[in-house]
VEXDREN-2710 file (C-alpha; in Angstrom, 1 decimal):
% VEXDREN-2710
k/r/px/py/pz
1/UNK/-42.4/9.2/0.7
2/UNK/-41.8/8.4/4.3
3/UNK/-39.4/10.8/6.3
4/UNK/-37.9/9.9/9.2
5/UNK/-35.6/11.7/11.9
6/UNK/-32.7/10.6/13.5
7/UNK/-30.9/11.8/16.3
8/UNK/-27.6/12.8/16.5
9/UNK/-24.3/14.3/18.5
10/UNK/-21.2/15.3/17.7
11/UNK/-18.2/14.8/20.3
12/UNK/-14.9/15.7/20.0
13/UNK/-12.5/12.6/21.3
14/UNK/-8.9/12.1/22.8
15/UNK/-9.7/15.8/24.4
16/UNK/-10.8/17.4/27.5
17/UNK/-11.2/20.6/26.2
18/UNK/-13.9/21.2/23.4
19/UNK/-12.7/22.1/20.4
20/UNK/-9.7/20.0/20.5
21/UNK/-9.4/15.8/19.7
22/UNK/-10.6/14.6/16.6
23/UNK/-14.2/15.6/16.2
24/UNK/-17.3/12.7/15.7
25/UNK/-20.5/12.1/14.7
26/UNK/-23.0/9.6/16.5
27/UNK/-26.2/8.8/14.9
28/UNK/-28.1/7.1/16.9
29/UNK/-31.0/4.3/16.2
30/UNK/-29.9/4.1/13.0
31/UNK/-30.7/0.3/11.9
32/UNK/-33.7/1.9/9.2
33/UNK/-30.8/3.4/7.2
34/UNK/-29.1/2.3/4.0
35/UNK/-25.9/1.5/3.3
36/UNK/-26.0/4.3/1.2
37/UNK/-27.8/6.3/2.9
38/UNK/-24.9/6.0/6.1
39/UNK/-21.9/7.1/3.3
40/UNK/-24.2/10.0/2.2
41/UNK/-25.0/11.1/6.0
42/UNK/-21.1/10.4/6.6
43/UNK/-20.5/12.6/3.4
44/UNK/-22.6/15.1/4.8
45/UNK/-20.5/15.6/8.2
46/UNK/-17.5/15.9/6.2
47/UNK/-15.4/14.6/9.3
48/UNK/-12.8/11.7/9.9
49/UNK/-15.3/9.5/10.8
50/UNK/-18.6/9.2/11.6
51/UNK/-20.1/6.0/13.4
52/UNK/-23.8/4.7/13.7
53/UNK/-25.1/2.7/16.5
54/UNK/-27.6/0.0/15.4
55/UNK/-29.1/-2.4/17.9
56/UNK/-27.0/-5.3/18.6
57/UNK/-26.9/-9.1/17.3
58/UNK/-26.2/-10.2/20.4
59/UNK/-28.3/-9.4/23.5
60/UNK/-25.6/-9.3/25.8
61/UNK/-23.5/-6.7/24.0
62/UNK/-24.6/-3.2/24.0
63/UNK/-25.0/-1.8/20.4
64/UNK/-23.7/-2.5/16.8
65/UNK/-21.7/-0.4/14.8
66/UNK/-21.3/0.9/11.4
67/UNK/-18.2/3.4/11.0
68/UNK/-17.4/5.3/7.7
69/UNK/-15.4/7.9/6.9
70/UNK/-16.4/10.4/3.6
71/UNK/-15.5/7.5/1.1
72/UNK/-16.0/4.2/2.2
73/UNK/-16.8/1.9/5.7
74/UNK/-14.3/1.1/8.0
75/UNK/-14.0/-1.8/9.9
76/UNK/-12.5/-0.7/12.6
77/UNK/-11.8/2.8/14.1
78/UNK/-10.6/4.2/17.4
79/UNK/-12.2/8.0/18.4
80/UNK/-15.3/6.6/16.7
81/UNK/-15.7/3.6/19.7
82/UNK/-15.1/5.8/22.6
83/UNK/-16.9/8.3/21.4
84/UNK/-20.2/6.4/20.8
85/UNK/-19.2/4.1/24.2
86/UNK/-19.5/7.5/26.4
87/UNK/-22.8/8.7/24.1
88/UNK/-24.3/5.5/24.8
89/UNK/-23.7/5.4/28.4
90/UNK/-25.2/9.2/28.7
91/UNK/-28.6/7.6/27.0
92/UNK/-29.0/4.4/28.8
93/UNK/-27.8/2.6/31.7
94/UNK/-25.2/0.8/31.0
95/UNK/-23.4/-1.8/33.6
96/UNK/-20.1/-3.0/33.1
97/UNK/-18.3/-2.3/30.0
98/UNK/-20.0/-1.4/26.8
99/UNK/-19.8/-3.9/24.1
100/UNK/-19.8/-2.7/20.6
101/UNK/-20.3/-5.3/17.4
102/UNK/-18.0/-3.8/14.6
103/UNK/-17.3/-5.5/11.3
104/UNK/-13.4/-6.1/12.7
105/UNK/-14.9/-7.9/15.5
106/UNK/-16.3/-7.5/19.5
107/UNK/-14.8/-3.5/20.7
108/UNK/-15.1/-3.3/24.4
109/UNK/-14.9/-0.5/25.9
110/UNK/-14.4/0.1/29.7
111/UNK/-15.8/3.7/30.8
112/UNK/-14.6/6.5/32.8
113/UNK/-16.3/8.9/34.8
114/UNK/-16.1/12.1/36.5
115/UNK/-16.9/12.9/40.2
116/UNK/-20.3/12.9/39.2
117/UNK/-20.4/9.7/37.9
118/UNK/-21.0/11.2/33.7
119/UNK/-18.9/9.1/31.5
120/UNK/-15.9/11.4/30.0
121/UNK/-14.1/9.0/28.2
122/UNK/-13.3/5.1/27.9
123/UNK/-10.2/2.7/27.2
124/UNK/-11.0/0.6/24.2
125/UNK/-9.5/-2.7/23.3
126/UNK/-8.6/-3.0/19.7
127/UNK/-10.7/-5.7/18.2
128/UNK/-8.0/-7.7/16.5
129/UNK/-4.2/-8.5/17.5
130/UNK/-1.0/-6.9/15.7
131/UNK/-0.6/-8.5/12.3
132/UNK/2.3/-7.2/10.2
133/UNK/2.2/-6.7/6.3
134/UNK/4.8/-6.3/3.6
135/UNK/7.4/-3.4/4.0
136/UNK/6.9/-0.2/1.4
137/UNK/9.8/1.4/-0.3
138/UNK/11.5/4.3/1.7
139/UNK/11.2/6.8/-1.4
140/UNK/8.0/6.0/-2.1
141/UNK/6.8/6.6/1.2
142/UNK/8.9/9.8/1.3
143/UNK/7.6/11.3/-1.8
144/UNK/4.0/10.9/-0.4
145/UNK/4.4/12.9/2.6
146/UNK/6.6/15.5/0.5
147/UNK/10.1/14.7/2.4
148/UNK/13.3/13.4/1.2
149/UNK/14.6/9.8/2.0
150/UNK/16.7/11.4/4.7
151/UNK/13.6/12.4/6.5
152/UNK/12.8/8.9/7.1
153/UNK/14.2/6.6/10.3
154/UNK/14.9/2.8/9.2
155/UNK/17.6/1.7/11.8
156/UNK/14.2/0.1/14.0
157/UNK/12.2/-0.8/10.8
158/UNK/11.4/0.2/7.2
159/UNK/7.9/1.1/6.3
160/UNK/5.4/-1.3/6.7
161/UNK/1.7/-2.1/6.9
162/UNK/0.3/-3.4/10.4
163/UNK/-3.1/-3.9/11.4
164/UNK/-5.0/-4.2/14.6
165/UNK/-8.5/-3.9/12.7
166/UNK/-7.7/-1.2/10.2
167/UNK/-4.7/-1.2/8.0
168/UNK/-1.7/1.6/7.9
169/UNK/1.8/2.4/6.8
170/UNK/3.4/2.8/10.0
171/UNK/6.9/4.8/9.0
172/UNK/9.4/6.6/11.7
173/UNK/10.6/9.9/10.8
174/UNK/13.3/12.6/12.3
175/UNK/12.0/14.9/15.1
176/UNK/12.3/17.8/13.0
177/UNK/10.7/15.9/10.0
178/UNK/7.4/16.0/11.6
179/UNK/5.7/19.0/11.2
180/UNK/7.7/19.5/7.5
181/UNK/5.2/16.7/6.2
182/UNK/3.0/17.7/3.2
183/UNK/1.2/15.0/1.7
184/UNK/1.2/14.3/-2.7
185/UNK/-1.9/13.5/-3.3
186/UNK/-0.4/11.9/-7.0
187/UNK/2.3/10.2/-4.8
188/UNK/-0.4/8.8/-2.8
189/UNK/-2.0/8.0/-6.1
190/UNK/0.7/6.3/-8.1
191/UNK/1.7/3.9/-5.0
192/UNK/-2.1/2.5/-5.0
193/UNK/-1.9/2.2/-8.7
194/UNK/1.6/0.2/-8.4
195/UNK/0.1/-1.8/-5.5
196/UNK/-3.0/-4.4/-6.1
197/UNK/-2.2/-5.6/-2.4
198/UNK/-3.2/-2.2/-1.2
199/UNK/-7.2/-2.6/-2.1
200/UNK/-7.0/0.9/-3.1
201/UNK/-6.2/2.5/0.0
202/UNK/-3.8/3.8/1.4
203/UNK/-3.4/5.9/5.0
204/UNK/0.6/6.5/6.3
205/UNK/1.4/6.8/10.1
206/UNK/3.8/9.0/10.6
207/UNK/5.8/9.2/14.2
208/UNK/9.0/10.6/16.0
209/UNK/10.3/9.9/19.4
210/UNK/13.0/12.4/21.2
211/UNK/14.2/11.4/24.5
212/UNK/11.7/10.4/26.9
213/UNK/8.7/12.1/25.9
214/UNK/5.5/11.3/24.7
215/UNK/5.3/10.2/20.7
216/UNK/4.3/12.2/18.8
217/UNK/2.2/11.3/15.4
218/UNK/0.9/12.2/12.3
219/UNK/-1.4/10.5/9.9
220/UNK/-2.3/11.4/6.4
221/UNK/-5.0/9.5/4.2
222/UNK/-5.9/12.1/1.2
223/UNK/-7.3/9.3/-0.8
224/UNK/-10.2/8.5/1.6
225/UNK/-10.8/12.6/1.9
226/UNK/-8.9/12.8/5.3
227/UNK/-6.4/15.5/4.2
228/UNK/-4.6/14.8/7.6
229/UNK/-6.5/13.1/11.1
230/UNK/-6.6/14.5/14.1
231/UNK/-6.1/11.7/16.6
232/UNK/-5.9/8.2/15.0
233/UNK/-6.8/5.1/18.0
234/UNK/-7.0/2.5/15.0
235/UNK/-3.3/3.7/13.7
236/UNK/-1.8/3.9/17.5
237/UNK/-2.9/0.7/18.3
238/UNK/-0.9/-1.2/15.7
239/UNK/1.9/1.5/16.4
240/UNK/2.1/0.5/20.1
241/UNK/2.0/-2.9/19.1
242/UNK/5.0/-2.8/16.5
243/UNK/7.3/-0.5/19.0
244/UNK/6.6/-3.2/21.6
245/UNK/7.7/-5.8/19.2
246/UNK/10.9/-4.4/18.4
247/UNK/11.5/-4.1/22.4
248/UNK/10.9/-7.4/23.3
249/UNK/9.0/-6.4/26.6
250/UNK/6.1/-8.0/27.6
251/UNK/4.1/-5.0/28.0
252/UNK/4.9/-1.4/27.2
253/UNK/2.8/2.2/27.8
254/UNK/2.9/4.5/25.4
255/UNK/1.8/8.3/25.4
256/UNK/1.0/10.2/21.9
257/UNK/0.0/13.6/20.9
258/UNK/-1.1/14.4/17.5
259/UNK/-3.2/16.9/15.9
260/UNK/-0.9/20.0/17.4
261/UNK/0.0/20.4/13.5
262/UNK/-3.7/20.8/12.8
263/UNK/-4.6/23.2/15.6
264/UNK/-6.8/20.2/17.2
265/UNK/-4.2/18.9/19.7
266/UNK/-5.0/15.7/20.7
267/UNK/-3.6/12.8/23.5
268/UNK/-3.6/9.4/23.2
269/UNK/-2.8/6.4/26.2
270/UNK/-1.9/3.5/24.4
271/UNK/-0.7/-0.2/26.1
272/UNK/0.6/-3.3/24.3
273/UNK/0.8/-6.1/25.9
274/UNK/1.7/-9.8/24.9
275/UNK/-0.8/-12.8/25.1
276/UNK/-1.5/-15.9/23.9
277/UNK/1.5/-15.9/21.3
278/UNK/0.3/-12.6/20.0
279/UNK/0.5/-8.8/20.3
280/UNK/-2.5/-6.5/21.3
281/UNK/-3.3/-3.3/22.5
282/UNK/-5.8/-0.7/24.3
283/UNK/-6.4/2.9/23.6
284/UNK/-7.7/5.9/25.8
285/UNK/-8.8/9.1/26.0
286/UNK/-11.3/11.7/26.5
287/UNK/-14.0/13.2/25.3
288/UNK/-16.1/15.9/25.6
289/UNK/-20.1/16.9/24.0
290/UNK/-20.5/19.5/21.2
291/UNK/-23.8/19.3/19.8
292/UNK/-26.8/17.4/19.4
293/UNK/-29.3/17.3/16.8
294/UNK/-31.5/15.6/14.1
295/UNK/-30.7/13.9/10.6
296/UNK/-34.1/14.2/8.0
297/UNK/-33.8/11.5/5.8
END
């Protein structure tokens, strides 16, 4: 039986502190491993996500990617591209903007550095524009995050799916709703069952907006083992995008915090912009190392 070692890091993203942001795993060189084999290493982490960088298809981009979280792949997910953008530029030299193949299509990531020119985080563009799915039921969505219909802010839009790569419930609640959130796991449950259109999944943004501060978010997605994320890019994104919709301004900055709830507070920059008849959006934040290692498989 051949046994071979991979390396790997963990970083913890849309942070500058360590132990904050949404925590990742990067495997690297990982093109030898399995399908399989990538859900069980993902398993194994137990975190929102964990991504492997596999040589690209294309020579002029930098690396491929391969994201899954503890159940299944994703196609599309935000800490886990900055995160393996600043990795990859601590390994090898990279000039420009890294260029990541993911199954949503091209993520390019521009880097940022410190005074010392080491890469400590990276603004990501979100691989696909803003598309905009069918509306869920406000007491359905209520019951799911264990809040009345009351809880729940409609007057801008009713609960809907959107997608800029990855698809979520986007729903607005009360300020003081927020942190009252405690997902049903058989609410989450009976929705999927009601709803072939879902494909079995279902992840529900949650966000409130007082005054002129930053956003502030939630997201919950029991179903797919991620009780509650820290720090969502791939939910934010489409988030951005659908609040700069309902403005009708050509381009709108946005900055969120999530995570406080969790004890891993986290902060997101997120711009929308419109182009080419459509909506689209980039993400940043920071990140900082955590440990390094090796995978026996």
């Amino acid at each position: 039986m051949t046994v071979r070692r991979y390396a790997f890091e963990t970083l913890d993203v849309f942070t500058r502190q360590r132990f904050g942001g949404n925590p990742l795993a990067v495997v690297h060189a990982a093109d030898a491993l399995s399908d399989a084999a990538m859900k069980t290493v993902a398993s194994e982490f137990n975190l929102s996500e964990t991504i492997f960088l596999r040589a690209p298809q294309d020579p002029d981009n930098t690396a491929s990617v391969r994201i899954f979280n503890r159940t299944h792949e994703l196609p599309f997910a935000g800490h886990p591209a900055i995160g393996a953008a600043v990795a990859l530029a601590r390994r090898v030299t990279v000039r420009g903007p890294v260029r990541l193949e993911a199954p949503a299509g091209l993520i390019v990531a521009r880097l940022e550095h410190d005074d010392d020119a080491s890469p400590i985080g990276a603004t990501i563009i979100a691989p696909q524009p803003l598309s905009l799915g069918p509306e869920l039921p406000v007491a359905e969505v209520a019951h799911c995050l264990g809040l009345s219909e009351k809880d729940l802010v409609t007057a801008s839009h009713r609960p809907r799916v959107a997608s800029m790569g990855s698809v979520y419930v986007l729903a607005e609640l009360r300020p003081e709703a927020l942190a009252r959130c405690a997902p049903d796991l058989s609410a989450f449950r009976a929705v999927v069952a009601s709803r072939p259109d879902l494909a079995g999944r279902l992840s529900i943004h949650v966000y409130a907006r007082s005054g002129a501060g930053p956003v502030r978010a939630r997201m919950f997605a029991p179903l797919a083992g991620t009780w509650e994320d820290p720090a969502t890019g791939s939910a934010n994104g489409p988030l951005a995008g659908l609040l700069l919709q309902l403005s009708g301004a050509d381009s709108e900055t946005f900055q969120i915090e999530q995570g406080a709830d969790m004890g891993r507070p986290s902060h997101l920059t997120v711009r929308a912009w419109r182009a080419d008849q459509a909506i689209h959006a980039e993400i940043a934040g920071g990140c900082v190392s955590v440990m390094q290692g090796e995978i026996t498989i």
